[in-house]
N, C-alpha and C positions, 0 to 999 in steps of 0.2 A: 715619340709621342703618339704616330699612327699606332704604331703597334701595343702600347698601352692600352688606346682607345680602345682598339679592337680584341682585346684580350677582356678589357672591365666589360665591355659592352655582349660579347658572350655570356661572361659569368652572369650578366644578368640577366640574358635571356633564358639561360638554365634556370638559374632561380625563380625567375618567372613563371613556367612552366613547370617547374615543379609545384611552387603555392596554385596554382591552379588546380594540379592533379591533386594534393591536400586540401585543397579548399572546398572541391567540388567533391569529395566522399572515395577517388580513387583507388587513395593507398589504405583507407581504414577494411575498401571492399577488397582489397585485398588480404588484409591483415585478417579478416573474418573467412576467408574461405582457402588462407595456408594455415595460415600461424594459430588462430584460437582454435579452430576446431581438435586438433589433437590433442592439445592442451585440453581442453574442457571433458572430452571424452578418458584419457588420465584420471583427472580429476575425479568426474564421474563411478569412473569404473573403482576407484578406489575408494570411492565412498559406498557407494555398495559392499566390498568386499569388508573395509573397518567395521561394518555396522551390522555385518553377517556376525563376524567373530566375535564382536562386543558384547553383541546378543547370546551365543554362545557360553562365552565366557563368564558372562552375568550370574548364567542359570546353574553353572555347573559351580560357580562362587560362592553363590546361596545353597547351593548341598552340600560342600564341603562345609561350608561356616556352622551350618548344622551337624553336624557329625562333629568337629574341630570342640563344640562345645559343649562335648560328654561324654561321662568316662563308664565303665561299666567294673564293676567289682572292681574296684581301684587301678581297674588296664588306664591310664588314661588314653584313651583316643585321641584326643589333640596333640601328644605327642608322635603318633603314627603320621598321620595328616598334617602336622604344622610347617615342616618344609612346603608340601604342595598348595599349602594355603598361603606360604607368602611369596612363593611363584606367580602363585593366581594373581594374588592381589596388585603386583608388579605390575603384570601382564595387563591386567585390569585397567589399571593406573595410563599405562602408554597408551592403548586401542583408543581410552578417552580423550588423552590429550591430543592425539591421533587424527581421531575422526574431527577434534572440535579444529584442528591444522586442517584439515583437507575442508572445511566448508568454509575459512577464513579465505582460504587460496580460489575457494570457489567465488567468492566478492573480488579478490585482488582480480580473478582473470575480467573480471564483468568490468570494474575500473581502469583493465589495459586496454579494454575495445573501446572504452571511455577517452581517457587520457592519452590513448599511445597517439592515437590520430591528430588531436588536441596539438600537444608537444609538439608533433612533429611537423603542423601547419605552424607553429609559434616561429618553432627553429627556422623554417624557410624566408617568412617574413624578416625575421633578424638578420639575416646574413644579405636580403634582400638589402635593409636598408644598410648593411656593413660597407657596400659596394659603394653609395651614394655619401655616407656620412661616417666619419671616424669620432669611435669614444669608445673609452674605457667602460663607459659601463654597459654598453653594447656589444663589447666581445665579451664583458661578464656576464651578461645574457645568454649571448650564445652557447658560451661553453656550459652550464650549467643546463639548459632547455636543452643540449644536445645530449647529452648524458641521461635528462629524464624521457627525453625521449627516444632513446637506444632501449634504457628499461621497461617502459610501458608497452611500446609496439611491437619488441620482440624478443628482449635478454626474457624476460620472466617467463613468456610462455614459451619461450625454447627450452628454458632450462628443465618446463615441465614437463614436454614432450621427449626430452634427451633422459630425465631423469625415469619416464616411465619405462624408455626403453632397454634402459638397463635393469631395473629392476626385474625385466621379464627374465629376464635368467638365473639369476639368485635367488630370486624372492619366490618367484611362484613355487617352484617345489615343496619348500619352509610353508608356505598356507598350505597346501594341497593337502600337507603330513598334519596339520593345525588343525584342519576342517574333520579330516577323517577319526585322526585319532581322540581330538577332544567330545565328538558324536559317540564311539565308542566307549572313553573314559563315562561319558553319559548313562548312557546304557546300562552300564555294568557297575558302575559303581550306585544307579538307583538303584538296581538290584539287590547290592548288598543291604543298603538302609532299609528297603523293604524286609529285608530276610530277619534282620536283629528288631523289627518292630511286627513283624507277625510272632503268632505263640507267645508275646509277653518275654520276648529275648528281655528288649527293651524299649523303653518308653520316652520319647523327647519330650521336656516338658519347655518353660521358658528358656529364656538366654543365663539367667542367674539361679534357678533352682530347678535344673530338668530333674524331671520324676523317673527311675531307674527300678526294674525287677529283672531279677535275674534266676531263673529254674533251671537256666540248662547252659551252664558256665565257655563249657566245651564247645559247646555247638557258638558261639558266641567267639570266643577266641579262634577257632578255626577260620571265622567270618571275618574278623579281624585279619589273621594273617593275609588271606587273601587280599583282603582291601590294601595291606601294606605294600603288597604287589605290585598292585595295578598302580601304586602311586610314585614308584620310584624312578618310571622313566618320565614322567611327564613334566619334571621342572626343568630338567635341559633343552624339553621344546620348547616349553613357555618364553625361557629366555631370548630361546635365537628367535622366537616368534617378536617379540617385541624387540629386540635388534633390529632384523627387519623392518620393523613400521618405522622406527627412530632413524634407520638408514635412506626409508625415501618418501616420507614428509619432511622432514629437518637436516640430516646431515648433507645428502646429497646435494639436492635444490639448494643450500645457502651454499654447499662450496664452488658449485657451478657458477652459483651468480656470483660469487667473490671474484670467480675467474673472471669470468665478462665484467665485472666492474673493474677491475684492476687494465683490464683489457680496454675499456671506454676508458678510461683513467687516461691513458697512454695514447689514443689515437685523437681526443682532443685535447689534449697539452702538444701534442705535436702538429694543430691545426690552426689552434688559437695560443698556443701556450701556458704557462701555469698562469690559474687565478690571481695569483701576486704578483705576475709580471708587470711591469711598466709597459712595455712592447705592444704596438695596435695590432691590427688584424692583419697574418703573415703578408707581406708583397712579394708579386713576384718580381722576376730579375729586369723585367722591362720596366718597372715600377722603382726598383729601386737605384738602377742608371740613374734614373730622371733628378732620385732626390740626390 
């Protein structure tokens, strides 16, 4: 029974001592000057970069869609361009869904510096009174607080910091080739549109009746081919471009945190047990002599 004593009576002196360190701003100032900061700089940094290429993407979307939507002496153009207009559009489609993911993750990280601390003064207190008082719904407390507060204080923003740093080795190349080459597909393909709308090549009118003259057929088709050029390598960037983004706002981050969930999963069921157990809060071996 000494030995009980002095074994419950530590675990509460730890516990104590920890809600103290939670209580009093401790472990959140800690949390703020390891754990969110790289997380949020991530974040950051990939919002900036989604919203470079968005922009981008936008402007170079709106030239093709113009082009896409007219033909000249019966060439149609949007047969030329309509692969790379539904590349674009794709590409389009992800960078948004994208950038609107990276400024959701940006409130999620501002509610773990909220909640994680939160949680984790909760969880201390529970376990505090676990020592003093047995109930079922007191270990259901726990295990459940212990679990949101693994996620809030540090699964999420690890998974973000872990995910940017992988990212740095697949990904950045894939932008780097994004930035440059989509600048250049710029360039050169206002070019051509310039070239088929000086001298009355031809004339863009609206979306359903564009106005079309045509004097100098040849010069017009040669302007054509070209532009057929310039557009054939550009949908297998587009794609792995948007692979990328899909691979680290979404795929990555949720299968990391599935690991660590799975992972919290398992180290409170093996603390407290499964939620549907009968079984109180584990004893140990001097505790369980006694009974």
């Amino acid at each position: 029974m000494e030995k009980l004593n002095r074994t419950r009576l530590i675990r509460v002196g730890v516990l104590f001592a920890l809600n103290v360190l939670s209580v009093t701003g401790v472990f959140k100032a800690l949390q703020d000057r390891t754990i969110l900061p790289p997380a949020r700089e991530y974040v950051e940094r990939s919002q900036e970069k989604a919203l470079t290429a968005f922009i981008t993407i936008s402007v170079v979307k709106g030239l093709v869609a113009v082009v896409e939507g007219s033909d000249v002496v019966g060439i149609e153009v949007g047969d030329i361009v309509q692969p790379l207009y539904d590349a674009i559009d794709i590409t389009w489609k992800v960078l948004a869904a994208s950038l609107a993911t990276l400024y959701a993750l940006e409130v999620l990280l501002v509610l773990c510096g909220t909640l994680g601390g939160f949680f984790l003064s909760v969880l201390f207190i529970v376990l505090l009174v676990l020592q003093l008082v047995r109930g079922e719904a007191l270990r259901r407390a726990a295990y459940f607080t212990g679990i949101l507060a693994f996620f809030f204080f540090v699964a999420i923003p690890l998974t973000l910091v872990i995910g940017g740093r992988l990212s740095e080795g697949y990904s950045r190349p894939i932008r780097l080739q994004f930035d440059t080459r989509m600048e250049e597909f710029r360039q050169e393909f206002q070019e051509r549109v310039e070239e088929m709308q000086s001298g009355d090549l031809i004339e863009f009118g609206s979306w359903t009746d564009p106005g079309i003259s045509f004097p100098s057929y040849h010069i017009v088709r040669a302007i054509l081919t070209d532009m057929e050029e310039l557009v054939k390598e550009l949908p297998e960037l587009l794609f792995r471009t948007g692979v990328t983004w899909l691979l680290d706002v979404a795929v990555i981050p949720m299968g990391l945190l599935f690991i660590l969930y799975r992972l919290a999963l398992l180290f409170m069921g093996s603390v407290f047990g499964s939620p549907g157990a009968r079984s109180g809060f584990p004893l140990d071996k001097g505790e369980r002599s006694c009974k």
